[in-house]
N, C-alpha and C positions, 0 to 999 in steps of 0.2 A: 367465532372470532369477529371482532369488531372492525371495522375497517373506518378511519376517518379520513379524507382528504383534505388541508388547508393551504387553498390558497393556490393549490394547483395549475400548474402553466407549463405549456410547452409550444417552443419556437421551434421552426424549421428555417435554416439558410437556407436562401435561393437569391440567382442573380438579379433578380427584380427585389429584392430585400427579405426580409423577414417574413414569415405568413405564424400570424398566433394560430396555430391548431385548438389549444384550450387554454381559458383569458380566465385566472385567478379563481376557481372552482373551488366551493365548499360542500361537501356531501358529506354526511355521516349513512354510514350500510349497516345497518343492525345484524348481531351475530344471531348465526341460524336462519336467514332470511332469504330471500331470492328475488333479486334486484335487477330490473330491467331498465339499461341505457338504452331509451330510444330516441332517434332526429333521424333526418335526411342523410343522405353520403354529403360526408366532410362536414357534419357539424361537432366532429371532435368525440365521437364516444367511442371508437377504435382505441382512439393515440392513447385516450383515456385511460383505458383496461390495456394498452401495453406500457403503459406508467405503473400502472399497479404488478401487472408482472413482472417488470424491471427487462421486458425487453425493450423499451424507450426509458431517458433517463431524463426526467424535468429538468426543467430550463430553472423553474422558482416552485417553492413550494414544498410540501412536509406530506409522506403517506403515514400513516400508522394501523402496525396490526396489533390490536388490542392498545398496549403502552408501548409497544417499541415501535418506534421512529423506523423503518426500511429502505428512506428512497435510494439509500446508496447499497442496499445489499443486490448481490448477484442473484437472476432468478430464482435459481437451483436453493438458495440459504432462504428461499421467501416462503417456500410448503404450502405452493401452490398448484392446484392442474390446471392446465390448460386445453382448453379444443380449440381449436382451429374450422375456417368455413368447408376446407378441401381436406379434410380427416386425417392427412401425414400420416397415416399406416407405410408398414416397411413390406414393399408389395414380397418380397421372400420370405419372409416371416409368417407361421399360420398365427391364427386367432390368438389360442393360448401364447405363444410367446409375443405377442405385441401387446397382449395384454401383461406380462412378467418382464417387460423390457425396463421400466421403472426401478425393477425392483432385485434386477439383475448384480447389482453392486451391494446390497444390502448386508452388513455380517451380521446383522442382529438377526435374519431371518436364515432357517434350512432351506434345500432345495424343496422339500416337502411342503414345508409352508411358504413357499413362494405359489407353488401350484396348489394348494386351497385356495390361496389366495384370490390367483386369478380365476379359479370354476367360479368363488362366489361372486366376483364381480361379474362372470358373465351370466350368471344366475339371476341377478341382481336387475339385468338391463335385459332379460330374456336372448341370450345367444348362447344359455351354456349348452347345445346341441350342436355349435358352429367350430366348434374348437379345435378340432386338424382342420379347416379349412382356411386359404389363405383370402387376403384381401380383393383379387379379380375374382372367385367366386361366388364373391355377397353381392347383394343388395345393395343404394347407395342406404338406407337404413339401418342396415345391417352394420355398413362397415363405419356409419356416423356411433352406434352404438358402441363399437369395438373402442372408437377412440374417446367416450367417453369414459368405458369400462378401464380403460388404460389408465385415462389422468384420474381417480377415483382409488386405483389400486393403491396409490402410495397413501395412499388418506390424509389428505392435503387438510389444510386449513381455512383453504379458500379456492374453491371452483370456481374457473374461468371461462364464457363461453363465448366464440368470436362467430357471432350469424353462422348460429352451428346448423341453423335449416336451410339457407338459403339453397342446397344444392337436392334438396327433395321436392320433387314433386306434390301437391297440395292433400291430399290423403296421406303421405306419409309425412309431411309436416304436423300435419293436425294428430297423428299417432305418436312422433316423437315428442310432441313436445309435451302429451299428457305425459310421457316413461320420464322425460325431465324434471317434470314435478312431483312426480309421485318419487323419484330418486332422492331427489334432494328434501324433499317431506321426511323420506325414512333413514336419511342418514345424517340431517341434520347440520348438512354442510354449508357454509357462507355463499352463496352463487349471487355472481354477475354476469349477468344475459345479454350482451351485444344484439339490437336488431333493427331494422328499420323498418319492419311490421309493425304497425300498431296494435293488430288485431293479436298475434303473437305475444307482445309484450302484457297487452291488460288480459290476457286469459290464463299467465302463469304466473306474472309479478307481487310478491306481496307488497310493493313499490315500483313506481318508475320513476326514471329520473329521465324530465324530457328538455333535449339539448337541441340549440341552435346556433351557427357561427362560432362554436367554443363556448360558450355561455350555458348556466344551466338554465331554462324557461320556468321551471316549474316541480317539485319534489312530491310524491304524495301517494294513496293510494290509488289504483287505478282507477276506480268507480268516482272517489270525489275527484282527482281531476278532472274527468269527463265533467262530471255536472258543473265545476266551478272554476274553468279555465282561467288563469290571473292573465293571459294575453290573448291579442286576433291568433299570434302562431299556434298558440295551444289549442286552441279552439276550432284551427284548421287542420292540424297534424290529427287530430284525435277523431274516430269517427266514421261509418262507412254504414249508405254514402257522407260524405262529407258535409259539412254543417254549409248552409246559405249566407252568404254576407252582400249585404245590400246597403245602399246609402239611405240613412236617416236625418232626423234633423231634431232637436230639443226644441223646443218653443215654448213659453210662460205654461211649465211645468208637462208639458207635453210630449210625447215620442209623435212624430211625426212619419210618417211611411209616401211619400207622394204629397199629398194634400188632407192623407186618411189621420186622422188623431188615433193612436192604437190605444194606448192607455196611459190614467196618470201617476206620475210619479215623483216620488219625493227625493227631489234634486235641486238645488240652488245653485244657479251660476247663469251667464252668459249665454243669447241662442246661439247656436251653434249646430253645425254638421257634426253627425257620430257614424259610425259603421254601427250596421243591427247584424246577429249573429243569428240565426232561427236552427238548430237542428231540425233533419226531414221528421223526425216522429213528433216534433214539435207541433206540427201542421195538422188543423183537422177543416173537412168542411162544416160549413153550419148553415143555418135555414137562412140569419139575419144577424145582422150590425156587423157583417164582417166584410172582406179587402175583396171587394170585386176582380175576378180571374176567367181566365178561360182554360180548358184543360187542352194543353199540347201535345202530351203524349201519355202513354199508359203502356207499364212492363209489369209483365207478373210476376214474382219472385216465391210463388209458394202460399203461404199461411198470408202473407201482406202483398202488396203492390208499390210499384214506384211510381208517383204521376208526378209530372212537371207542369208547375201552373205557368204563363204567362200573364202578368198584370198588366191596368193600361197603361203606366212609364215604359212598358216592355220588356221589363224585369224578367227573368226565369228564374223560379225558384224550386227545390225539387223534396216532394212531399213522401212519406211513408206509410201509406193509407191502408187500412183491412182490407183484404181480399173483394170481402163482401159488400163495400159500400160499389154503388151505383156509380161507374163513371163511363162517359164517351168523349173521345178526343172530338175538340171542337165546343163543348159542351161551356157555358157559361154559368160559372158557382162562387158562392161567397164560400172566404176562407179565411180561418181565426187562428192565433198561437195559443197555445200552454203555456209556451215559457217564450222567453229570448235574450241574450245577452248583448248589451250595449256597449259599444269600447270608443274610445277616444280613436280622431285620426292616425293616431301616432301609434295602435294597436292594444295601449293599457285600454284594460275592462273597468268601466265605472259601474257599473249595475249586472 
């Protein structure tokens, strides 16, 4: 199922005025696909996805699933599941029937096949062993899977998921959210991923959509956004650790770093101050012709290390270096990019 949004917006009253939660959005979600909305808290990718469920109802703008127009149908007419971040299981209820709750009203289905139904959904999410137990007996994993296994049962046409991890702990985040992917790989459902992990959204997404202030930032695969961020936000949101932003300068064809020329490039216009963007893996050290540093610190992280150089403007910038390169804090090295992105003050990337 296709999903397109045009034009998207939705206002909130408050007694200081109006607040645009999301300002005229266009996103097309490709059917069969698994679509991650990432930004910050409050840049609108919640109200988003409960626009699309129809528990918010746009202010301006058109949803469509497939050809039909929805924004005025009631959840329940939209054949959609929904998760939630605190899993809304019916703590009296065992496994199996909060997984058959859905499907509790159904007259097209037996009681018989109500309960296949639900072993295979828990089959499906690996809890069909958990099935007389109720929701205080699980796991928070366990009972995140129940309520996936729930909204799934009715075989929606678009799977909804509202920072379905935020409530696990970091090993079972990273376990749920391969079952996430491998779920919706094998059943082939339309998924939108609410998060505000980055790391989470580019390890499942076959898209992300990255928001800020209501606005979209950027549409795209995970991997080329990272390398080809069209703003400073994108470029900072994406990334861990975090990408370095430093003042540069343009001069008669020039990037400037301090005083240092880095390289030349093919750009006409006006000198001018830029923002330089360097990711840490960017960074290597070299013998010669590169940006005199001192090393500040030094963390090991395993197979690589983290060093933070200090330049003489007194810059910090923080590098991703192999384990096994030579370093001691204190230690004075020249130091050269691979890449770096250039953005205008204003945060557009010109280079």
């Amino acid at each position: 199922m296709e999903i397109k949004l045009k034009g998207l917006t939705k206002e909130f009253s408050k007694k200081e005025g109006n607040v645009v939660a999301v300002d005229h959005i266009d996103v097309t979600i490709p059917s069969g696909k698994l679509i991650g909305l990432l930004g910050p808290s409050g840049c609108g990718k919640s109200t988003t996805l409960y626009m699309i469920a129809g528990l918010h109802q746009a202010t301006d703008g058109e949803i469509y699933f497939g050809d039909q127009e929805v924004s005025k149908f009631p959840p329940e007419k939209r054949g959609i599941g929904l998760v939630f971040q605190n899993y809304a299981l019916y703590p009296h209820l065992t496994v199996r029937q909060n997984i058959m709750f859905p499907l509790e009203n159904r007259k097209d289905m037996t009681k018989e096949e109500r309960l296949a139904r639900a072993q295979e959904m828990a089959d499906l999410v690996n809890i069909g062993n958990l099935m007389d137990r109720k929701p205080a007996q699980l796991s928070g994993g366990q009972q995140q899977r129940v309520a996936i296994a729930r909204a799934i049962a009715k075989m929606p046409k678009v799977l909804l998921l509202d920072e379905p991890l935020s409530n696990l702990d970091a090993r079972l985040r990273l376990q749920t959210r391969e079952e996430i992917k491998r779920i919706q790989q094998r059943t082939g459902i339309t998924t939108i991923f609410v998060t505000h992990d980055q790391e989470e959204a580019m390890s499942i997404s076959d898209e992300i959509v990255v928001m800020s202030n209501g606005l979209v930032q950027q549409i795209g695969k995970p991997q080329e956004v990272y390398d080809e961020p069209k703003n400073l936000f994108v470029a900072k949101f994406l990334g861990t650790p975090p990408i370095n932003v430093v003042e540069g300068f343009f001069k008669k064809d020039k990037v400037l770093l301090g005083d240092k020329a880095l390289r030349d490039v093919e750009f006409t216009g006006e000198d001018r101050k830029v923002v330089l963007g360097i990711r840490p893996e960017f960074i290597k050290i070299v013998e010669e012709n590169g940006i005199d540093a001192c090393i500040d610190f030094v963390e090991f992280i395993g197979r690589d290390k983290i060093v933070i150089f200090k330049l003489e403007n007194g810059a910090l910038i923080k590098g991703v270096i192999p384990a096994e390169v030579s370093t001691k804090v204190g230690e004075k090295v020249k130091i050269d990019f691979n890449r770096m992105f250039i953005f205008e003050e204003s945060g557009e990337r010109i280079l």
